[in-house]
C-alpha positions in Angstrom: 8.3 -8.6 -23.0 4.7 -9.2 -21.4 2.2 -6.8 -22.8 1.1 -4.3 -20.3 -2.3 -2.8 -20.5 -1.9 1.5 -18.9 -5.6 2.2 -19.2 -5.8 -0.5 -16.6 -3.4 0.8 -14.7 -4.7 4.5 -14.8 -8.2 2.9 -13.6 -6.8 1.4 -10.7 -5.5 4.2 -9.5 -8.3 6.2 -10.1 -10.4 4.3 -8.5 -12.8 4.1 -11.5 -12.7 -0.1 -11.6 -15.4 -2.2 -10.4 -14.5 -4.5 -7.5 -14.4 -7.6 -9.7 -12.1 -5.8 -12.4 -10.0 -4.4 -9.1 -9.8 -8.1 -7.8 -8.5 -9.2 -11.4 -6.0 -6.7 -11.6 -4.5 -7.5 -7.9 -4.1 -11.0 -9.0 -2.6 -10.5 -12.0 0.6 -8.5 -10.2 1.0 -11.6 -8.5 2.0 -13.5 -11.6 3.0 -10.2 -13.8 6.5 -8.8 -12.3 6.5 -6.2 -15.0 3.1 -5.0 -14.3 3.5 -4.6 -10.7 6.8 -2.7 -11.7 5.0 -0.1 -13.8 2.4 0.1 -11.4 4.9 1.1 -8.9 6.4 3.6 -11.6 2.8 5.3 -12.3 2.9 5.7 -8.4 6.2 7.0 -8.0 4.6 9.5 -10.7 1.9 10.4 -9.1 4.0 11.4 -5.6 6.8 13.3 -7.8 3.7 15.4 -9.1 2.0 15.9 -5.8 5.4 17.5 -4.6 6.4 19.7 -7.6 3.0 21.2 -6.8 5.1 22.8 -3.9 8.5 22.9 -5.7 10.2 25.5 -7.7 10.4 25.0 -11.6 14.0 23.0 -10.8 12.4 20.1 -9.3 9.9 20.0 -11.8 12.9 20.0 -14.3 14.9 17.4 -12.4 11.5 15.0 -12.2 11.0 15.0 -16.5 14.5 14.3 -16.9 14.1 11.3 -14.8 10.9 10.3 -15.8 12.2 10.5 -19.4 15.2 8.1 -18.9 12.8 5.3 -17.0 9.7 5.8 -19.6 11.1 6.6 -22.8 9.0 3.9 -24.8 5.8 5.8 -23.3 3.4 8.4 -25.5 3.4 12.1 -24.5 -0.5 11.2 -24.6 0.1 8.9 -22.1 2.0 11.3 -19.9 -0.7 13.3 -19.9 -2.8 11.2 -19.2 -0.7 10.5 -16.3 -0.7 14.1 -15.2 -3.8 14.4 -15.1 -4.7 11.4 -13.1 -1.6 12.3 -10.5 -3.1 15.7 -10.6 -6.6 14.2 -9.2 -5.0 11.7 -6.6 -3.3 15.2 -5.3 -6.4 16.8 -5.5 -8.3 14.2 -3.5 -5.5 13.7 -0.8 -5.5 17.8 0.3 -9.7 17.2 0.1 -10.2 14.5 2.2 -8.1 14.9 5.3 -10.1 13.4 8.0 -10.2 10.0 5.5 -6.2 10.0 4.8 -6.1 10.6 8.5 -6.8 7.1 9.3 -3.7 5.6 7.8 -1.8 7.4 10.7 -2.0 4.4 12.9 -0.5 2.1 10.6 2.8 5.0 9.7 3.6 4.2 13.2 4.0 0.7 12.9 7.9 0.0 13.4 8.7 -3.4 12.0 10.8 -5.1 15.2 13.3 -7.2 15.0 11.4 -10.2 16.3 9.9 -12.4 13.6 6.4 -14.6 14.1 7.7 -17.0 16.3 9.2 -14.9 18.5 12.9 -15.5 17.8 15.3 -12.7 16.5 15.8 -12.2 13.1 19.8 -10.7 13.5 20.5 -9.0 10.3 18.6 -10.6 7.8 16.2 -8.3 7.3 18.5 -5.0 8.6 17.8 -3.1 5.4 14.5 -3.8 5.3 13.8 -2.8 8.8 15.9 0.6 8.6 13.5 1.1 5.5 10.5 0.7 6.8 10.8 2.4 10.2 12.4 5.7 8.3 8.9 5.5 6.2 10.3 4.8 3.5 7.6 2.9 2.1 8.5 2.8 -1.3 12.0 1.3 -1.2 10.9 -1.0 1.1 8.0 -3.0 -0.7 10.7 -4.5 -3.6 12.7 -5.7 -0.5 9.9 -7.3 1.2 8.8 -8.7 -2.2 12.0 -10.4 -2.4 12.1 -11.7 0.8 8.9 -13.3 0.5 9.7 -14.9 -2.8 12.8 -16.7 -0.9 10.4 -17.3 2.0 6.5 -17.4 1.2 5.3 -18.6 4.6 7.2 -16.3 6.6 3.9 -14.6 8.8 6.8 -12.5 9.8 7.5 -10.3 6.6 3.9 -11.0 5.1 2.1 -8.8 8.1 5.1 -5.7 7.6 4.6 -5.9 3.6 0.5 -5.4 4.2 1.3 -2.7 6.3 3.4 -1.4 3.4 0.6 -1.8 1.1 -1.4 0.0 3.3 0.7 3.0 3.9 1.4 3.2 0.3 -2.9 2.5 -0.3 -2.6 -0.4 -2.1 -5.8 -1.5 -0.8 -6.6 -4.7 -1.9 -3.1 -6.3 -1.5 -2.4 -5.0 1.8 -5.9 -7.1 3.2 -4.4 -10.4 0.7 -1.4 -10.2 2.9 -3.1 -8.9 6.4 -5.8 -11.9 5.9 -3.0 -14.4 5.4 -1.8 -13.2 8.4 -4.9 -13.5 10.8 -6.1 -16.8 9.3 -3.0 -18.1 9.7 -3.2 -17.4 13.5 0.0 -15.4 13.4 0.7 -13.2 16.7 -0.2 -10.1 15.1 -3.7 -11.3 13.5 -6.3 -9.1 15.3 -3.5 -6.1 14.8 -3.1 -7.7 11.1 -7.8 -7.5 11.5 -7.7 -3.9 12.7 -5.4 -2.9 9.5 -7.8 -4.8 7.4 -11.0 -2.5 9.0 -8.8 0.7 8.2 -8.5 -0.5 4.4 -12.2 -1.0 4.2 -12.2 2.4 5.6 -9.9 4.0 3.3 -11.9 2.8 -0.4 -14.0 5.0 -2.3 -17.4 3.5 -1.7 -19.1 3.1 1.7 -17.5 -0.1 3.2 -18.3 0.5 7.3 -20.2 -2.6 7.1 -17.2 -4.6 6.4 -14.4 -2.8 8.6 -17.0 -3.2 11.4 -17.5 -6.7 10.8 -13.5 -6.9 11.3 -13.2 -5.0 14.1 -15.4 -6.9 15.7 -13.5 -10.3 15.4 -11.0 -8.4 18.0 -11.7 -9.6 21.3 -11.0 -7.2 24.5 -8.2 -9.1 25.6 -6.2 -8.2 22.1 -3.4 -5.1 23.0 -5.1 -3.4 19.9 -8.7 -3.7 21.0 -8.8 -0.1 22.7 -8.0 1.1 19.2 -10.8 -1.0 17.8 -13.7 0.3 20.1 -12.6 4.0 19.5 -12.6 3.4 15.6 -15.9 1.6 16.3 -17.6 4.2 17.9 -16.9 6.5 14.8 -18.5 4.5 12.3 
């Protein structure tokens, strides 16, 4: 079993790492499976808390008995740890409403049933489709993983999983897979450009600079260009 470091976890999502210790950590889920599965844990944590904030004492039940039968080789001080870190996310998303806003644009994304090239993808990807246009970003992301380890240059899945990343505010791998994506030249890059602008957008620190440098590189001709001047004028 790999070694898995939780203090860095619990930094990255509390924003506390410095962008060269964030970059690190998104590289290393690329080659660590088992850290970008407990990463996906802490956050499927974090969202069971936010929501037994609202729930009777049954949910709250229901969520420890679950969270005991996936994490049983985990400290109570790490749970509380945990808590208290899902406690702050919660905190931060009923605080800052105009920010979280944002994201709305890319929740109404449906993935279609046309791949990069145009051509029709059949039922290939059905699940994954169903998945992702229910907002069910969650279940989606292992499906898209997989399909991208069969298929690593497929433009196709690679834009829908950093709009995945997005929704779910995994910042810096949702603009890895949206920069592939417009450097590449795919048919969605200045959409894939606008979603990278919104995750500049959506970071702790005062990145305007940078989503307005990519929200520029959308000329008027692109369908998503109105978008781009009305985020424009707001920065």
């Amino acid at each position: 079993m790999t070694d898995v470091n939780y203090d860095n976890i619990e930094r990255y999502l509390s924003g506390s790492m410095t962008d060269k210790e964030r970059h690190h950590f998104e590289a290393e889920l690329d080659e660590n499976e088992e850290l970008a599965q407990e990463l996906h844990f802490y956050m499927y944590v974090n969202r069971s808390i936010s929501e037994c904030l609202y729930h009777t004492p049954t949910d709250h039940r229901n969520f420890n008995q679950g969270k005991n039968k996936r994490r049983q080789d985990v400290s109570k001080i790490k749970w509380i740890a945990l808590i208290s870190i899902g406690a702050v996310l919660a905190a931060m998303a009923l605080w800052r409403p105009l920010k979280s806003g944002r994201l709305a644009d890319a929740s109404t994304i449906k993935m279609a049933a046309i791949n990069a090239e145009g051509l029709p993808v059949g039922n290939k990807y059905a699940d994954i489709i169903d998945l992702f246009n229910e907002g069910k970003y969650e279940e989606a992301l292992p499906l898209l993983n997989g399909a991208l380890t069969e298929r690593p240059n497929d433009l196709y899945i690679r834009y829908y999983r950093g709009v995945t990343f997005l929704n779910l505010k995994y910042l810096g791998s949702a603009r890895r897979d949206l920069l592939k994506v417009y450097t590449e030249n795919a048919p969605q890059m200045y959409d894939a450009a606008y979603y990278i602008a919104l995750s500049y957008l959506e970071e702790e620190d005062d990145y305007k600079e940078s989503a307005r440098n990519w929200l520029n590189k959308i000329p008027e001709e692109a369908p998503i260009s109105s978008k781009a001047e009305a985020l424009k004028k707001m920065l």
